[in-house]
N, CA and C of each residue as an Amber inpcrd file, in Angstrom:
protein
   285
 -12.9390000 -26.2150000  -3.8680000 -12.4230000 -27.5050000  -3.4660000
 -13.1860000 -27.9860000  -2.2420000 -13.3070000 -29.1760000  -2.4040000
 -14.5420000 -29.6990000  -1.2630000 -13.1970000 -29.8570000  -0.2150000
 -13.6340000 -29.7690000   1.0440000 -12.6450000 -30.4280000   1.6650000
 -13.4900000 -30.8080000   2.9610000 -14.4810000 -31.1780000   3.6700000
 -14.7500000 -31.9880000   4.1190000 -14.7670000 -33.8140000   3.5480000
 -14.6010000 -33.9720000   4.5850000 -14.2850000 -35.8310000   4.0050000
 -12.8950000 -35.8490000   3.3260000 -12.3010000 -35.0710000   2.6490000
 -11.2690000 -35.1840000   2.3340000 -10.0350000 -34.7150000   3.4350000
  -9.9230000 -33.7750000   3.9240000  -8.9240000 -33.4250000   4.4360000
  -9.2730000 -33.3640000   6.0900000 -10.5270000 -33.1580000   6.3360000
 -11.3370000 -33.4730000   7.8260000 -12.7260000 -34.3420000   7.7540000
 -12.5950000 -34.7460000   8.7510000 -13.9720000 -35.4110000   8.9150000
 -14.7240000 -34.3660000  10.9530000 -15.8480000 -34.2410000  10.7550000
 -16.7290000 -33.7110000  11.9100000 -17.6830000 -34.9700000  12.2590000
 -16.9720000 -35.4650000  13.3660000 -17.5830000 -36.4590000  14.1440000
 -18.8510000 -36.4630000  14.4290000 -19.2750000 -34.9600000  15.3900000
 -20.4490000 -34.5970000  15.2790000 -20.1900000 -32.7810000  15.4280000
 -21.7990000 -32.4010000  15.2380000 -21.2750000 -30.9940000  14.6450000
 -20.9160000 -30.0870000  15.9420000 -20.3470000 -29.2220000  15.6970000
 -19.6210000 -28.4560000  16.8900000 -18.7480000 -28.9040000  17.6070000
 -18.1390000 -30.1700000  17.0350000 -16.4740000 -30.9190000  17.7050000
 -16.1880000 -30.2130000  16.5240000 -14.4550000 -30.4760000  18.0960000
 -13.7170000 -30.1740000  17.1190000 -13.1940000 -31.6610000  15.9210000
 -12.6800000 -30.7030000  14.5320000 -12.4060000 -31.6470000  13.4860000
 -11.4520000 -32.5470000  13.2220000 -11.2330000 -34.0980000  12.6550000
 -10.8250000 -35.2670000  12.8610000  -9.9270000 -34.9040000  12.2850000
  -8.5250000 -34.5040000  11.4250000  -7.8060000 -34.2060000  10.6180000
  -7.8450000 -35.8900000   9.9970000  -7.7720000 -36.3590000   8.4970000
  -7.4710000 -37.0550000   7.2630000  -6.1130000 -37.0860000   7.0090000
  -5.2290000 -36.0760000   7.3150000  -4.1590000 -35.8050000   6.7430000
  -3.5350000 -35.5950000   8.2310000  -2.7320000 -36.6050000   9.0480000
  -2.4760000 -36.5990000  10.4610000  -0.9860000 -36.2820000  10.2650000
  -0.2810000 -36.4400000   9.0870000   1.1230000 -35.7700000   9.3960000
   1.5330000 -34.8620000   8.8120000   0.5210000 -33.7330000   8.3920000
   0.5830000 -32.1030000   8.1850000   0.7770000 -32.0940000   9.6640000
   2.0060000 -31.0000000   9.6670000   2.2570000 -30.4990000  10.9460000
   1.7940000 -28.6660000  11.0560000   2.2790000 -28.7970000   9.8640000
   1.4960000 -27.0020000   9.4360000   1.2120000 -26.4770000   8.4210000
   0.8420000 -25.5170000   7.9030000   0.2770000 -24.8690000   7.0880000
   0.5040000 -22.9630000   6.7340000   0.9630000 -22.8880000   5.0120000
   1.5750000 -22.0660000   5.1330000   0.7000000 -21.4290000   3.6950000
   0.2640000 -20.1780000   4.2670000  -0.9660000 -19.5830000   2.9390000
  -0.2640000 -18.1920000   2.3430000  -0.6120000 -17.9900000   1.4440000
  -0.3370000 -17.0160000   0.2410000  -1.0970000 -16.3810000   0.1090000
  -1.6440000 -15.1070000   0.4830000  -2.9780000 -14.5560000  -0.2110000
  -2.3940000 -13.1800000  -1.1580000  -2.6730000 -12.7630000  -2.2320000
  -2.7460000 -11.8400000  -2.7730000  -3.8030000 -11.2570000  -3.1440000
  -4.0150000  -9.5430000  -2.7420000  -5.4130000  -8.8630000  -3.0620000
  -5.1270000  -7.3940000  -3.3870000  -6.1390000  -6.9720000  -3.7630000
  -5.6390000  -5.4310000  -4.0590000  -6.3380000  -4.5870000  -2.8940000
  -7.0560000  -5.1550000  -2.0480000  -7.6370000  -4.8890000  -1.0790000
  -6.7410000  -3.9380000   0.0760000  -6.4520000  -3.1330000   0.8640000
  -5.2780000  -2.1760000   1.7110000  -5.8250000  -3.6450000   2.9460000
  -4.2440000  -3.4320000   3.5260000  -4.2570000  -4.1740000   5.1140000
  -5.3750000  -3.5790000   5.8690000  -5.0910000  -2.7330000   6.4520000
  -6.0770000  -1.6920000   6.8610000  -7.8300000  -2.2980000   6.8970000
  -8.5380000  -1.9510000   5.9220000  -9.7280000  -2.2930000   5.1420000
 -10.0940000  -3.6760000   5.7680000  -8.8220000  -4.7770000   4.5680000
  -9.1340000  -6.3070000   4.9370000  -9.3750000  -6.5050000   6.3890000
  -8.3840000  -6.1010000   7.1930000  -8.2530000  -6.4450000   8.5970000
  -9.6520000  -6.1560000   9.2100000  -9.4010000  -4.4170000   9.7640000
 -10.9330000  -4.0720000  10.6530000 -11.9270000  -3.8400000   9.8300000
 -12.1070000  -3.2870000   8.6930000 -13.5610000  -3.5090000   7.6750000
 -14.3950000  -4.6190000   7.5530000 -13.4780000  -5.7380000   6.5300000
 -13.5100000  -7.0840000   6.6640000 -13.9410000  -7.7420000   7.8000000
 -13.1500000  -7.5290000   8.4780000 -13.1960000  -8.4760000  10.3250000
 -11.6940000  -9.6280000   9.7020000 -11.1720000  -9.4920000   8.9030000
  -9.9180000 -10.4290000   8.2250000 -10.8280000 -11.7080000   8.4080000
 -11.0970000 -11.8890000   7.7200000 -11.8010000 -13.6270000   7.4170000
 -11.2130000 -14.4640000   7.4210000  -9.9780000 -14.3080000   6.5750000
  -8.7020000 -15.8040000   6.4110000  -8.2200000 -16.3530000   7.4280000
  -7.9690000 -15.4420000   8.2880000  -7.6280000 -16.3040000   9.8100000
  -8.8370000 -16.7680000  10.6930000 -10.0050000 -15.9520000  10.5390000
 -11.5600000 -16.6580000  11.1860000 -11.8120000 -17.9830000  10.5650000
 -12.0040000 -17.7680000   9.5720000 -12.2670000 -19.3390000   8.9720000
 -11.5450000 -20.3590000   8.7050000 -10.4720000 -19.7970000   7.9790000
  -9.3020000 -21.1390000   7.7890000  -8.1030000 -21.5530000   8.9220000
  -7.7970000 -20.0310000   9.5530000  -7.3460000 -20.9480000  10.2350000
  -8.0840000 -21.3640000  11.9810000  -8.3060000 -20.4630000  12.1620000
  -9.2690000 -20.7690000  13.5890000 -10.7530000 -21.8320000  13.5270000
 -11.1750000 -21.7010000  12.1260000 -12.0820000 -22.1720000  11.7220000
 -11.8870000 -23.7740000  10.9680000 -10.4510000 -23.8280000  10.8250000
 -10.5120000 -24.9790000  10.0380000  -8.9130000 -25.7960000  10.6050000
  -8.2170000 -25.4140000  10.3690000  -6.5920000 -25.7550000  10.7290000
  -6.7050000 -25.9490000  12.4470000  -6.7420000 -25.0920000  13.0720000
  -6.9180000 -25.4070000  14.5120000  -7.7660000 -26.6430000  15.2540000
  -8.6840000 -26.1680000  14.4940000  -9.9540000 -27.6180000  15.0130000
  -9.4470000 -28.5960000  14.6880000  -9.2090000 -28.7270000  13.3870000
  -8.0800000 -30.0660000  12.8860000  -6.4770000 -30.5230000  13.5360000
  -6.0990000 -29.4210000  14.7670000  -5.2100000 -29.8940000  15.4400000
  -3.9190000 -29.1750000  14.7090000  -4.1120000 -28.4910000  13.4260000
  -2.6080000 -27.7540000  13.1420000  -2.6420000 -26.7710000  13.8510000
  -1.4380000 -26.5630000  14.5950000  -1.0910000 -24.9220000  14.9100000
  -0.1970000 -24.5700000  14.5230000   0.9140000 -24.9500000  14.0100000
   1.6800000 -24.1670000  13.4230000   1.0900000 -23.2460000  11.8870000
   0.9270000 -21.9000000  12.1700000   0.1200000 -21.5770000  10.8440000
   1.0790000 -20.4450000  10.4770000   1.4460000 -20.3320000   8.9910000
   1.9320000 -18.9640000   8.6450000   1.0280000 -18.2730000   7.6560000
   1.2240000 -17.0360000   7.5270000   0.4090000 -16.1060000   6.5110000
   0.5610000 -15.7040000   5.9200000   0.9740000 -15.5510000   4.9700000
   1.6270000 -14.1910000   3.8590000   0.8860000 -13.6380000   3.3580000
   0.8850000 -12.1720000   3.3950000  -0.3710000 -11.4840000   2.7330000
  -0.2410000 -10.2100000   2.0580000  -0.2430000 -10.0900000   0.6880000
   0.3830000  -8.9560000   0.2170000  -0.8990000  -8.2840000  -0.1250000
  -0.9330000  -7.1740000   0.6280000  -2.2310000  -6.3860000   0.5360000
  -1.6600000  -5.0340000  -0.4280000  -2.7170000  -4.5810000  -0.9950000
  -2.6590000  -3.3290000  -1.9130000  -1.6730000  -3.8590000  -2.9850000
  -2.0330000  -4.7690000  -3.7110000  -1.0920000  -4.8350000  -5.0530000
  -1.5210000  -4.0680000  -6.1340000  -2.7960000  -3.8020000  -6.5060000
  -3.2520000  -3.6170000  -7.6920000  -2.1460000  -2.0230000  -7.6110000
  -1.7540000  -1.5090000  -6.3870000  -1.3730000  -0.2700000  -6.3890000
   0.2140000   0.1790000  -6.3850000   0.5610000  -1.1480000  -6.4910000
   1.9780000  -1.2400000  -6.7360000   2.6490000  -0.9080000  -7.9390000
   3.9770000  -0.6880000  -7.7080000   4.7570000  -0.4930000  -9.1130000
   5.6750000  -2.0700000  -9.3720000   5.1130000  -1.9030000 -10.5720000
   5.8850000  -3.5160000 -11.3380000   7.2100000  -3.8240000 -10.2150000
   8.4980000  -3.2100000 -10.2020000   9.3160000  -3.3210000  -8.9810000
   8.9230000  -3.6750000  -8.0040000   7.8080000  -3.2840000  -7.3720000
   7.8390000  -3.9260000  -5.6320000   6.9670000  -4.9710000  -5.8250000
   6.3980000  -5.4450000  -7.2670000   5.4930000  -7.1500000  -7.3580000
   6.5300000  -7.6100000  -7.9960000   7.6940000  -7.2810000  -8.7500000
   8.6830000  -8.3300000  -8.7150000   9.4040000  -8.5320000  -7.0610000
   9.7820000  -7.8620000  -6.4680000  10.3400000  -7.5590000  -5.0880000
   9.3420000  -8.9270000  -4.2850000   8.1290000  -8.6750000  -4.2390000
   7.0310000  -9.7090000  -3.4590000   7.6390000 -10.7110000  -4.2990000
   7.4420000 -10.8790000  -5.7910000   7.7050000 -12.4570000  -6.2540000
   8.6040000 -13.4350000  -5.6640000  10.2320000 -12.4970000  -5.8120000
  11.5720000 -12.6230000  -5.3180000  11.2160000 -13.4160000  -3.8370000
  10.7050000 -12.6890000  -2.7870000  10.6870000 -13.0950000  -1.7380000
   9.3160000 -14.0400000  -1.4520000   8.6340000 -14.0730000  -2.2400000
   8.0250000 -15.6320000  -2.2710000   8.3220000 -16.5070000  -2.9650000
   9.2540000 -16.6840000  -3.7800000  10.2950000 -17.5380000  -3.8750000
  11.0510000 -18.0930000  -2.6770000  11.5690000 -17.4210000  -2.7500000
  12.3650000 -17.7230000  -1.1770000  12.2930000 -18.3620000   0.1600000
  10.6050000 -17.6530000   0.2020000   9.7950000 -18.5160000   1.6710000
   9.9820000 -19.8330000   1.2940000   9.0510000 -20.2070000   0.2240000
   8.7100000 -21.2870000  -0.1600000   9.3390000 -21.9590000  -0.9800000
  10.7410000 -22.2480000  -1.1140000  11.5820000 -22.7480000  -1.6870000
  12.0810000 -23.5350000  -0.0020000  12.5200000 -22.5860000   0.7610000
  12.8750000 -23.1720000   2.1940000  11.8440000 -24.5870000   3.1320000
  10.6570000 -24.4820000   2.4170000   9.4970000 -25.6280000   2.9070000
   9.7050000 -27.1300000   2.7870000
């Protein structure tokens, strides 16, 4: 999904970004991976919060940011990915 010009505009490069969308107050992400917390975090360097949100949401003036991040699924038992479903329902029913 492109999202320059659409959702920010960069005045010039290395400002910070114009937000398009001025009455998002925040922003609330979902990630699912089979990847361990652990790994993603210090292996990785956790990217999702470098780029999207420090990298993209902040500059654009959101700070309210939430995360949800269900790490190690592939290693789960059917029960605790219905258990995650259940309670992402829930978050995001409350939005």
């Amino acid at each position: 999904m492109k999202q320059y010009g659409i959702l920010f505009d960069e005045p010039k490069p290395g400002r910070p970004f114009v937000s398009l969308l001025p009455r998002i107050k925040g922003v609330s992400l979902l990630t699912v991976m089979s990847t361990p917390n652990f790994v993603y975090k210090w292996i990785f360097g956790n990217p999702v919060t470098k780029i999207l949100f420090r990298g993209t949401f902040r500059k654009m003036g959101i700070h309210k940011l939430k995360w949800y991040n269900y790490t190690g699924m592939e290693g789960r038992s059917l029960e605790k990915r219905q258990h995650y479903l259940m309670r992402t329902e829930r978050l995001f029913s409350n939005l």
